[in-house]
PyMOL Python script that loads the backbone (N, CA, C, O; Angstrom):
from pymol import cmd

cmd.read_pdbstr("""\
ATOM      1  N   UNK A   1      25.880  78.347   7.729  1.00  0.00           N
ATOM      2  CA  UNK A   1      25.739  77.223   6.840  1.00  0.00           C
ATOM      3  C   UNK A   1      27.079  76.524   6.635  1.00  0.00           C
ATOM      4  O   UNK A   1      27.171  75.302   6.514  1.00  0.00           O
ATOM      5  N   UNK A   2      27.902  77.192   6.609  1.00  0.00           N
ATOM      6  CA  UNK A   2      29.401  76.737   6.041  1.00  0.00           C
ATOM      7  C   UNK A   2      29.826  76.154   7.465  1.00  0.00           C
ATOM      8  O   UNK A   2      30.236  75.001   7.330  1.00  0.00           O
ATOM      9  N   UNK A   3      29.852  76.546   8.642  1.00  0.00           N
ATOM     10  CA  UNK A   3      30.066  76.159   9.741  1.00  0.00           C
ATOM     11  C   UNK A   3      29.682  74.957  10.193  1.00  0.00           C
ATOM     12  O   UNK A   3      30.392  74.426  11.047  1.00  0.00           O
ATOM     13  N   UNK A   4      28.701  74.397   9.806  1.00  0.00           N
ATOM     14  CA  UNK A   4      27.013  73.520   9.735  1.00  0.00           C
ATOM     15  C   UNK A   4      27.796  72.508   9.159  1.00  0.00           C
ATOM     16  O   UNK A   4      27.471  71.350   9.421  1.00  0.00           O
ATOM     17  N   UNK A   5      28.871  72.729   8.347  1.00  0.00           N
ATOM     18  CA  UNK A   5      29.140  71.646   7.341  1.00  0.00           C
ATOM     19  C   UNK A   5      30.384  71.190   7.522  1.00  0.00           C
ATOM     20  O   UNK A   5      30.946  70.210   7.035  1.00  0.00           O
ATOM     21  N   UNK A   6      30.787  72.076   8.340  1.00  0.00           N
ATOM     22  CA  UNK A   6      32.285  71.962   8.496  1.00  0.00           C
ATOM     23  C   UNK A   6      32.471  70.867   9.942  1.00  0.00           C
ATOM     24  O   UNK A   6      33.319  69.989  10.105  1.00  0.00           O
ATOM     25  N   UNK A   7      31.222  71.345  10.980  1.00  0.00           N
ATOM     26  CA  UNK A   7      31.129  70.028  12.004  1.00  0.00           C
ATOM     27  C   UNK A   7      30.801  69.127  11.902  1.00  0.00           C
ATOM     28  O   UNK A   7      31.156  68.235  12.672  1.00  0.00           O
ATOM     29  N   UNK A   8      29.599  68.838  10.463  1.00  0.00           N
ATOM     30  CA  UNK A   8      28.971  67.546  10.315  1.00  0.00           C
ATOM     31  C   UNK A   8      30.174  67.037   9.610  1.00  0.00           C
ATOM     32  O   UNK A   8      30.374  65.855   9.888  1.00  0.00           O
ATOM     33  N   UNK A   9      31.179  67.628   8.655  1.00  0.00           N
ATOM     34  CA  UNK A   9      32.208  66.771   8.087  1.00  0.00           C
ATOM     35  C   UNK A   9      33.341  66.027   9.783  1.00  0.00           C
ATOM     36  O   UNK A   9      33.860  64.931   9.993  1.00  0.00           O
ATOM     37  N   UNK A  10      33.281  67.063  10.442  1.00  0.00           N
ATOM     38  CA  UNK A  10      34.329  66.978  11.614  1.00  0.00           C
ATOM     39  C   UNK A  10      33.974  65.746  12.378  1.00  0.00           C
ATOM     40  O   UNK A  10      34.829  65.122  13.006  1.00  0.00           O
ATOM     41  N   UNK A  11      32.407  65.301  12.318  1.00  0.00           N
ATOM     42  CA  UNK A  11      31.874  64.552  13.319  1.00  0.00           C
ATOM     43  C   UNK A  11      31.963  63.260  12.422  1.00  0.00           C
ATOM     44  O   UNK A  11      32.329  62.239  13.003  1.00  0.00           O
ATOM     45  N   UNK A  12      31.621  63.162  10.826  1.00  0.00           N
ATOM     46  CA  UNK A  12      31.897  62.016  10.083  1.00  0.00           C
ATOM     47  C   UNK A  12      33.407  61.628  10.103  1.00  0.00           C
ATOM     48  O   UNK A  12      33.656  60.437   9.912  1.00  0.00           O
ATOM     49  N   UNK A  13      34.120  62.215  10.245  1.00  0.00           N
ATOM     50  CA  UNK A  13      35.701  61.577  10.087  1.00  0.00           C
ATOM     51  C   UNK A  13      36.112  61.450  11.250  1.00  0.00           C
ATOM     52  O   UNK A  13      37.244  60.970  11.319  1.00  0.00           O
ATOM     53  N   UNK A  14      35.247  61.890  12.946  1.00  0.00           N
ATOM     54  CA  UNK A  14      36.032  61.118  14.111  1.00  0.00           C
ATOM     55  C   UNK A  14      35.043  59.703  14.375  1.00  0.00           C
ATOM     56  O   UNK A  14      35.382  59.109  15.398  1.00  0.00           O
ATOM     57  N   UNK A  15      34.091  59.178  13.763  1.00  0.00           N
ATOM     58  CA  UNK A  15      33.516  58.309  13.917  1.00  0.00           C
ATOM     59  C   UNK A  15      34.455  57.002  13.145  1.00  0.00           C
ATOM     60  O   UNK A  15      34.251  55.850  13.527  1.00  0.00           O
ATOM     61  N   UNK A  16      35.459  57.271  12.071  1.00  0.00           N
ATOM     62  CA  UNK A  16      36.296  56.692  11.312  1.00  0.00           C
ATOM     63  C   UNK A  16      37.049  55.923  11.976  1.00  0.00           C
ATOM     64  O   UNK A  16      37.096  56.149  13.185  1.00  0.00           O
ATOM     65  N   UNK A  17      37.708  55.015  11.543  1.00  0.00           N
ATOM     66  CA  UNK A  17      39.376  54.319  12.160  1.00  0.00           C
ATOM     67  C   UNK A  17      40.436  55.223  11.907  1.00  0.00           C
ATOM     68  O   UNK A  17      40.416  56.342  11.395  1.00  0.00           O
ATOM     69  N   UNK A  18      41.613  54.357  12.475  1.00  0.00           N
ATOM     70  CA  UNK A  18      42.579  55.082  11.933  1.00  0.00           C
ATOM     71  C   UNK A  18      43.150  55.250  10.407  1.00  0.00           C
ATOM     72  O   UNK A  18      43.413  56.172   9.635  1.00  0.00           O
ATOM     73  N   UNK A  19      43.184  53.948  10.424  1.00  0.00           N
ATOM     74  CA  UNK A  19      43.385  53.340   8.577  1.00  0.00           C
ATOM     75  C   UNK A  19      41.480  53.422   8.227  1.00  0.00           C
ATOM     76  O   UNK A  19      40.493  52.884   8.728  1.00  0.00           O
ATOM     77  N   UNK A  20      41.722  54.409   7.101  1.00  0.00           N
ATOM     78  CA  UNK A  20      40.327  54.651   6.538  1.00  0.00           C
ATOM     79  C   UNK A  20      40.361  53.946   4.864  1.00  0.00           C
ATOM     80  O   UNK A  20      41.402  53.828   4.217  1.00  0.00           O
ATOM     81  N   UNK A  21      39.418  53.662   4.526  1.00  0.00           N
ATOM     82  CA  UNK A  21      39.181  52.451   2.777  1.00  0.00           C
ATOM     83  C   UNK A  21      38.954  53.937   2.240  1.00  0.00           C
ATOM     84  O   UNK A  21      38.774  54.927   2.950  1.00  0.00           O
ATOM     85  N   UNK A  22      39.007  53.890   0.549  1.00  0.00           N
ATOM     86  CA  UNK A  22      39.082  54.442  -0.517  1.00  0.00           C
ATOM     87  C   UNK A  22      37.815  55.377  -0.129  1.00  0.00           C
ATOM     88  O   UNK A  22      37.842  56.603  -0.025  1.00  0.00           O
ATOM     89  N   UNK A  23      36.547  54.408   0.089  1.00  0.00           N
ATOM     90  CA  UNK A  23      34.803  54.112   0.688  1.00  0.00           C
ATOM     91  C   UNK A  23      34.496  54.964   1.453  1.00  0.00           C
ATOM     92  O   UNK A  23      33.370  55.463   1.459  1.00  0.00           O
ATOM     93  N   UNK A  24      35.593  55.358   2.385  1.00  0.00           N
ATOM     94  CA  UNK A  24      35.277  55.934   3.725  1.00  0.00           C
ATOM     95  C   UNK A  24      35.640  57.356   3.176  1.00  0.00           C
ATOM     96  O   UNK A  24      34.928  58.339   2.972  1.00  0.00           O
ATOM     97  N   UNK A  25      37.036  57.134   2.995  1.00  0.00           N
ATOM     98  CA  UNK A  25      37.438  58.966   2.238  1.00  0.00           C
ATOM     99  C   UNK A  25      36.461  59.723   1.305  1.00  0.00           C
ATOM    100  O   UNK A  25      36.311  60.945   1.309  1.00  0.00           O
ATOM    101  N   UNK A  26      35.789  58.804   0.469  1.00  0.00           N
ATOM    102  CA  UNK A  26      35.231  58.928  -0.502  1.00  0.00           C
ATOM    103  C   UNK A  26      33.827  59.614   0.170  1.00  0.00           C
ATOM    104  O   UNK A  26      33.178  60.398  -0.523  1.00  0.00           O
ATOM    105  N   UNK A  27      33.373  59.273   1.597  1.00  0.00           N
ATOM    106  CA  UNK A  27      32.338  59.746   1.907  1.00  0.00           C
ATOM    107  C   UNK A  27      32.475  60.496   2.606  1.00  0.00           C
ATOM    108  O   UNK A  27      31.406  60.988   2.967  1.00  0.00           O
ATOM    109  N   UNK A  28      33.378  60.930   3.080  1.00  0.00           N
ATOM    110  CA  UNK A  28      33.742  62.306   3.757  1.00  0.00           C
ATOM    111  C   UNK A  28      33.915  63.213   3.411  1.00  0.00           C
ATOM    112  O   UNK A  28      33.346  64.211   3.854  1.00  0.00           O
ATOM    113  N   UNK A  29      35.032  63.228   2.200  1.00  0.00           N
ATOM    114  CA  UNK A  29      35.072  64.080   0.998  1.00  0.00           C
ATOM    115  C   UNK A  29      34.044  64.534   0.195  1.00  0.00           C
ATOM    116  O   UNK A  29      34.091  65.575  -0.460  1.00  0.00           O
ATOM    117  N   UNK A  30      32.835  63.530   0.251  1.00  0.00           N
ATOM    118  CA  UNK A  30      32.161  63.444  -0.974  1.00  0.00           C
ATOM    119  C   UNK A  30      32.101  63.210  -2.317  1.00  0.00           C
ATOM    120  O   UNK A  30      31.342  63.482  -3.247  1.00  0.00           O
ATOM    121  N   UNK A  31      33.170  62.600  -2.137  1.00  0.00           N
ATOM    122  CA  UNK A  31      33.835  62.556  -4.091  1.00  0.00           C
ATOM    123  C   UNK A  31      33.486  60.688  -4.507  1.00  0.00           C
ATOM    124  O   UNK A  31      33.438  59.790  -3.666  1.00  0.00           O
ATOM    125  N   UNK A  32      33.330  60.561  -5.688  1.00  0.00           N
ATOM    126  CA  UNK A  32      33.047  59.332  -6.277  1.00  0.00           C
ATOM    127  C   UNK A  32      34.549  58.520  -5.447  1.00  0.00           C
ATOM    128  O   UNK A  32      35.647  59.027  -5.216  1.00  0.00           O
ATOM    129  N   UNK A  33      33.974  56.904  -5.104  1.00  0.00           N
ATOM    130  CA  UNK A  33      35.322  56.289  -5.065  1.00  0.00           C
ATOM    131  C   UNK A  33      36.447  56.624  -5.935  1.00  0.00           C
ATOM    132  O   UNK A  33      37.514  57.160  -5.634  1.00  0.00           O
ATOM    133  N   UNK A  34      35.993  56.188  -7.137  1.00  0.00           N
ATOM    134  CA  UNK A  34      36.921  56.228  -8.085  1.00  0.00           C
ATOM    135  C   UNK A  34      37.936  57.437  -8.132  1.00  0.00           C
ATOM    136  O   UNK A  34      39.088  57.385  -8.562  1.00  0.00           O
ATOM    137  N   UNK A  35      37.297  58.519  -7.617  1.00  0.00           N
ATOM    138  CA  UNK A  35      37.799  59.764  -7.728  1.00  0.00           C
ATOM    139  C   UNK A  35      39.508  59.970  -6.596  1.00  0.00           C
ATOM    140  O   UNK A  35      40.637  60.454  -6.666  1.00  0.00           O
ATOM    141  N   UNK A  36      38.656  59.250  -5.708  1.00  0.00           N
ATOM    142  CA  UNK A  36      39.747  58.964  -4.264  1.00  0.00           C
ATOM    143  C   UNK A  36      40.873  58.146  -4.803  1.00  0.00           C
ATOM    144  O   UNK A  36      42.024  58.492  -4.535  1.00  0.00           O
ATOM    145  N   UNK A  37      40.633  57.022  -5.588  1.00  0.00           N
ATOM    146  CA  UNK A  37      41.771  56.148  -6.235  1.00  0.00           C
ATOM    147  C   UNK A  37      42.253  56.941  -7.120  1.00  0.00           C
ATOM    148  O   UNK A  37      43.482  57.003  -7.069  1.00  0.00           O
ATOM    149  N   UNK A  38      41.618  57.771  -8.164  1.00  0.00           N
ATOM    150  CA  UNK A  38      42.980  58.308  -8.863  1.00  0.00           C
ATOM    151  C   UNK A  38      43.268  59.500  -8.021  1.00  0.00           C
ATOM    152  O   UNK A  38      44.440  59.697  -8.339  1.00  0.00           O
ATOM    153  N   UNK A  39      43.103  60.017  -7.537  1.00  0.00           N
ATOM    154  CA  UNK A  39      44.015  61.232  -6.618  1.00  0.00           C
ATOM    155  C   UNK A  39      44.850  60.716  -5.774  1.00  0.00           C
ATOM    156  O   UNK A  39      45.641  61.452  -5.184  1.00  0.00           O
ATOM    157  N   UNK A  40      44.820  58.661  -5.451  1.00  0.00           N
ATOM    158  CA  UNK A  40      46.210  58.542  -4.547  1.00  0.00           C
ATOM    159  C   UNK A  40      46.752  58.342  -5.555  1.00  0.00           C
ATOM    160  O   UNK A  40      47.820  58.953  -5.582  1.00  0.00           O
ATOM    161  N   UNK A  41      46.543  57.709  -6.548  1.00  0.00           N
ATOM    162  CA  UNK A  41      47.041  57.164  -7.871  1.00  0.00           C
ATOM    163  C   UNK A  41      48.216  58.389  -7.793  1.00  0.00           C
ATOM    164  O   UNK A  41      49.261  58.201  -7.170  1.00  0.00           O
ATOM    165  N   UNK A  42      47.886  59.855  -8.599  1.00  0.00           N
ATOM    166  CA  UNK A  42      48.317  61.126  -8.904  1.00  0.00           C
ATOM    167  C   UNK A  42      49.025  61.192  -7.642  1.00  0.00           C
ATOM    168  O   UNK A  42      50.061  61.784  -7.946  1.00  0.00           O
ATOM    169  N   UNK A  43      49.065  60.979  -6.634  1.00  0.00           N
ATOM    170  CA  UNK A  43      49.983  61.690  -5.441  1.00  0.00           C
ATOM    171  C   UNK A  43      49.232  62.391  -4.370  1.00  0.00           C
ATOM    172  O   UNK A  43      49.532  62.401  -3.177  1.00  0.00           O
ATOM    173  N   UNK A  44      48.037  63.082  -5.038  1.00  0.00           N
ATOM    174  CA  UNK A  44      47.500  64.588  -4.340  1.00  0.00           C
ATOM    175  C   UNK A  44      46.414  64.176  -3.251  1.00  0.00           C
ATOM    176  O   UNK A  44      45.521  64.843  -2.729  1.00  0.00           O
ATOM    177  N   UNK A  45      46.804  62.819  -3.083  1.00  0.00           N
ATOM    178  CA  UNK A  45      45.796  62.771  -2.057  1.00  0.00           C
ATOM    179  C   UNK A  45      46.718  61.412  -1.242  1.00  0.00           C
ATOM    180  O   UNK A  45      46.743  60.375  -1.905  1.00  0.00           O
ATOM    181  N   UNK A  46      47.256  61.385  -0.243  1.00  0.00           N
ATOM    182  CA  UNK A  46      48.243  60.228   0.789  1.00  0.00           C
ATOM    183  C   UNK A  46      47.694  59.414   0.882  1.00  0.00           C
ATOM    184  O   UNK A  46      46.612  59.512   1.461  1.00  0.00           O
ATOM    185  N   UNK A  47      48.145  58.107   0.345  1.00  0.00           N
ATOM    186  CA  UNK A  47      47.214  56.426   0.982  1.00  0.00           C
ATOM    187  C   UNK A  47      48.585  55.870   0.691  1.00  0.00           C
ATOM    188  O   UNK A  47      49.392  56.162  -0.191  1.00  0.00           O
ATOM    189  N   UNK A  48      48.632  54.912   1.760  1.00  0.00           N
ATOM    190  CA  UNK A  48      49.099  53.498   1.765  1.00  0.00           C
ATOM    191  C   UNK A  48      48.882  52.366   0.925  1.00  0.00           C
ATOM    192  O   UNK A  48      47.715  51.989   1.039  1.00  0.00           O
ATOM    193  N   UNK A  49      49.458  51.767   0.233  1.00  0.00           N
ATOM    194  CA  UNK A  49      49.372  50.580  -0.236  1.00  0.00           C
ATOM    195  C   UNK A  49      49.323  49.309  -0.044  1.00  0.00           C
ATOM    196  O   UNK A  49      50.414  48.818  -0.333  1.00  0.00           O
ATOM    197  N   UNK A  50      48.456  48.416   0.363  1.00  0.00           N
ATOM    198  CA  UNK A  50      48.454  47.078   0.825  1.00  0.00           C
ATOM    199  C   UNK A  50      48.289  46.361  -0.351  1.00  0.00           C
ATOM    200  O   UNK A  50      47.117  46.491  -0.703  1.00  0.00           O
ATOM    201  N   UNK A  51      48.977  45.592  -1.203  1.00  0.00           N
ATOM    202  CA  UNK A  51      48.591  44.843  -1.873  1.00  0.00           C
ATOM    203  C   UNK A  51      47.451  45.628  -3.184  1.00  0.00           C
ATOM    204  O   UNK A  51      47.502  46.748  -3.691  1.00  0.00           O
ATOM    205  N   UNK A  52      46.695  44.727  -3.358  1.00  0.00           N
ATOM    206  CA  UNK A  52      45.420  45.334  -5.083  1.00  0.00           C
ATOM    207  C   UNK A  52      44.788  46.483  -3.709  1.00  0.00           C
ATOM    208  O   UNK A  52      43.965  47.224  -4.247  1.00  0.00           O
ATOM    209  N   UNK A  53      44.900  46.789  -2.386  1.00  0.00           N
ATOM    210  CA  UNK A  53      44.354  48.017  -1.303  1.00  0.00           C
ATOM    211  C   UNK A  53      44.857  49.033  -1.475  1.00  0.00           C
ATOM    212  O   UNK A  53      45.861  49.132  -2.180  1.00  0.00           O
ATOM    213  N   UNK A  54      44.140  50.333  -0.713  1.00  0.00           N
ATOM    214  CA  UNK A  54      44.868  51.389  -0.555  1.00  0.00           C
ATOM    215  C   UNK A  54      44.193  51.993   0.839  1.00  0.00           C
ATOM    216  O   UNK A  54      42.970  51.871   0.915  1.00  0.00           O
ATOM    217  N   UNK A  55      44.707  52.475   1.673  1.00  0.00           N
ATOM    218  CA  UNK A  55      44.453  52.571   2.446  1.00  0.00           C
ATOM    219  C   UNK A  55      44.584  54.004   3.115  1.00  0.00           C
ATOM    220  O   UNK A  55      45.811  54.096   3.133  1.00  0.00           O
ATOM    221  N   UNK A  56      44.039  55.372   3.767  1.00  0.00           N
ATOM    222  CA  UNK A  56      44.430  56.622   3.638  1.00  0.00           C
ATOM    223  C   UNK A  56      44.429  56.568   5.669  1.00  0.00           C
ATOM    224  O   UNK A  56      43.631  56.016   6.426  1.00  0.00           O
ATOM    225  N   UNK A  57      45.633  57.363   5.962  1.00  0.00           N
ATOM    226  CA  UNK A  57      45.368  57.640   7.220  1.00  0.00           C
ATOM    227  C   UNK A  57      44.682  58.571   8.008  1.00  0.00           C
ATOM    228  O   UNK A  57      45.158  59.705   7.945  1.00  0.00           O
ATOM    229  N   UNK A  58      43.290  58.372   9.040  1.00  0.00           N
ATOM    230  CA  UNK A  58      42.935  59.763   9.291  1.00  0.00           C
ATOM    231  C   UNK A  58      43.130  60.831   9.654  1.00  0.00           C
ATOM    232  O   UNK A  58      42.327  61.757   9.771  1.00  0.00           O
ATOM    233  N   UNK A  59      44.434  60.789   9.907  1.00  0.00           N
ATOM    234  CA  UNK A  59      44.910  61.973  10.580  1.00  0.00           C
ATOM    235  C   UNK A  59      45.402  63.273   9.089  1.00  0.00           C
ATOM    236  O   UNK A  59      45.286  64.487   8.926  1.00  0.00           O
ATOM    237  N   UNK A  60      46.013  61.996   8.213  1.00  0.00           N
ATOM    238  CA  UNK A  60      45.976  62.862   7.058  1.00  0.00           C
ATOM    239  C   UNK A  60      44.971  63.595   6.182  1.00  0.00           C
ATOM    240  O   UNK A  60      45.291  64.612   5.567  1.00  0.00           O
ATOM    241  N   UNK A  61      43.896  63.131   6.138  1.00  0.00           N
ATOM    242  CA  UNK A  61      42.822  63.171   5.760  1.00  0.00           C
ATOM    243  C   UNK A  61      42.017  64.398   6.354  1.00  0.00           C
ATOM    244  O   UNK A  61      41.583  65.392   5.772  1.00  0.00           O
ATOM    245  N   UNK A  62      41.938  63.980   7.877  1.00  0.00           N
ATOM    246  CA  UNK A  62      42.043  65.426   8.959  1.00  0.00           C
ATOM    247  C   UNK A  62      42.798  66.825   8.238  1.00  0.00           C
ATOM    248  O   UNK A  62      42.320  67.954   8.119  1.00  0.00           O
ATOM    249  N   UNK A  63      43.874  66.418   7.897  1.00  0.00           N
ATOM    250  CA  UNK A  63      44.716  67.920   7.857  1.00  0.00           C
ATOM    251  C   UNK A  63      44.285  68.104   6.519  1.00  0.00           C
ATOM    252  O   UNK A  63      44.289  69.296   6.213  1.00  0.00           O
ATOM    253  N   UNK A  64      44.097  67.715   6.058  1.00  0.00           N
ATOM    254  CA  UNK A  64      44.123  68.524   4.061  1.00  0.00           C
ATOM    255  C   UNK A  64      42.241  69.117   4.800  1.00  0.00           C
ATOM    256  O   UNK A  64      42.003  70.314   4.641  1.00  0.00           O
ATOM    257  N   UNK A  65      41.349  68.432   5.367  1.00  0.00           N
ATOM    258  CA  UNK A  65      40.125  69.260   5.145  1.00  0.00           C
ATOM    259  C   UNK A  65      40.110  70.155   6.540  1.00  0.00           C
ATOM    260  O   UNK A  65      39.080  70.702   6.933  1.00  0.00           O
ATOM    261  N   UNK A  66      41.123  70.224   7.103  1.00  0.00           N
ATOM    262  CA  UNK A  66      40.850  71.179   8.294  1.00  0.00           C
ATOM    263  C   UNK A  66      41.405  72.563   7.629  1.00  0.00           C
ATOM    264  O   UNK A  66      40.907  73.581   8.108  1.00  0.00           O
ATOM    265  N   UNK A  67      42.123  72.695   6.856  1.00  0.00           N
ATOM    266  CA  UNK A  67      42.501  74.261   6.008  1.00  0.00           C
ATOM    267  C   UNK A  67      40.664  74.530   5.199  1.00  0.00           C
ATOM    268  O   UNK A  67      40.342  75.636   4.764  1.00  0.00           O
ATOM    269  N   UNK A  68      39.986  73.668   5.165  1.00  0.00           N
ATOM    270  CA  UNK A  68      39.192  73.975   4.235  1.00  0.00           C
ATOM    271  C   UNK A  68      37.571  74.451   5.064  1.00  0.00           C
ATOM    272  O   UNK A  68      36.707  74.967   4.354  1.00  0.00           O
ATOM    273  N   UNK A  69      37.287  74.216   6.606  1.00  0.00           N
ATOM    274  CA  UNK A  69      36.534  73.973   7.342  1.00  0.00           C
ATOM    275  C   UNK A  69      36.662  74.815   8.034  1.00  0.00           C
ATOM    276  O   UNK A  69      35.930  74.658   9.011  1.00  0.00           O
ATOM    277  N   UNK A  70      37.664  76.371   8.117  1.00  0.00           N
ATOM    278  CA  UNK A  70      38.333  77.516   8.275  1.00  0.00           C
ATOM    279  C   UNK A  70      37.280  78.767   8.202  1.00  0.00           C
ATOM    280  O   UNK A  70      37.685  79.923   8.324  1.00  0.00           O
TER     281      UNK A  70
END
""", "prot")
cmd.dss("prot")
cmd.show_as("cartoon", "prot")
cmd.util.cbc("prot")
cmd.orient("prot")
């Protein structure tokens, strides 16, 4: 089961860009948008800033849930 979940997450985040929206993290993760904005807000989660944007890279995104997909 845990395995099950760990490829369907693996297969949703290589279908991604490189530069991924708040939207996209948010559905990979599973967490409310909002949730994704304050965790770059806080630090604990890496995005870029464009302007009123934020923007997270996938590769980073990759590494924080590949310790977790273990």
């Amino acid at each position: 089961m845990k395995a099950q979940a760990a490829e369907n997450t693996a297969s949703l985040i290589d279908s991604k860009p490189l530069l991924m929206t708040a939207r996209e993290v948010a559905s990979v993760l599973r967490l409310a948008e909002p949730t994704v904005r304050k965790l770059a807000a806080n630090g604990k989660l890496p995005g870029l800033e464009a302007g009123s944007s934020i923007r997270f890279r996938r590769d980073a995104i990759e590494a924080l849930i590949g310790p977790l997909s273990s």
